[in-house]
C-alpha positions as CSV (number, residue, x, y, z in Angstrom):
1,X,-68.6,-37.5,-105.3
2,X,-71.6,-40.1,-104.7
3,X,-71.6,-43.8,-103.6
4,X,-71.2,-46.0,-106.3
5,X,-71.9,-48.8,-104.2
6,X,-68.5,-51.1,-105.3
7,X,-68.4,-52.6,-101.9
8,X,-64.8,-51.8,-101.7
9,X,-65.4,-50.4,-98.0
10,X,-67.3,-53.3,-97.0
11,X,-64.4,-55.4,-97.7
12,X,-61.9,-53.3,-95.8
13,X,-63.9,-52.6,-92.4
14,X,-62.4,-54.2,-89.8
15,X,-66.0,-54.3,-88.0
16,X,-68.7,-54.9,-90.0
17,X,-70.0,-52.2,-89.5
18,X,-70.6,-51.1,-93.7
19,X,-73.6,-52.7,-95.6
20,X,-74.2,-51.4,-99.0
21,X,-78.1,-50.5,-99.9
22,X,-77.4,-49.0,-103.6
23,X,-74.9,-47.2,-101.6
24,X,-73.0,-47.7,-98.3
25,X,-74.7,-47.6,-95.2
26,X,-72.3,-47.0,-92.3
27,X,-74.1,-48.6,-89.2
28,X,-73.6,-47.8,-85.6
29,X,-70.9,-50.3,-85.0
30,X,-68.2,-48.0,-86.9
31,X,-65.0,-46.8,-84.3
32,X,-64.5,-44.0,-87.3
33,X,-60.9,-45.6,-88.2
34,X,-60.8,-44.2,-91.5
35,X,-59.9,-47.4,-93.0
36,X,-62.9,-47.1,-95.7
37,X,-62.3,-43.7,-96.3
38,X,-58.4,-44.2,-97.5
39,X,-60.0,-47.1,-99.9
40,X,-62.7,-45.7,-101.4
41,X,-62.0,-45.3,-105.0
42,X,-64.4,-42.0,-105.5
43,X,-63.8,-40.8,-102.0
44,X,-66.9,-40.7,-100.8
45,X,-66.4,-41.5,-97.3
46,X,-65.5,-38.7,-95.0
47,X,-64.7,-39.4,-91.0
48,X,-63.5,-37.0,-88.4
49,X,-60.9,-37.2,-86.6
């Protein structure tokens, strides 16, 4: 599913590294912890591990 742009992730990133645009932007300051991925409530957000 799409970004709906909640913000939920944003809230949750330990580093700032989220802005949301209309949708979430992950920036270059992400370690790829996952964290946003387990909150986002239309799972959206996919990181590899």
């Amino acid at each position: 599913m799409d970004c709906v742009g909640c913000g939920q992730c944003v809230i949750v990133c330990e580093t700032d590294a989220i802005k949301v645009k209309g949708r979430a932007v992950i920036t270059g300051d992400c370690i790829e912890c996952g964290v946003c991925a387990r909150y986002c409530p239309v799972k959206a957000i996919e990181v590899s591990v």
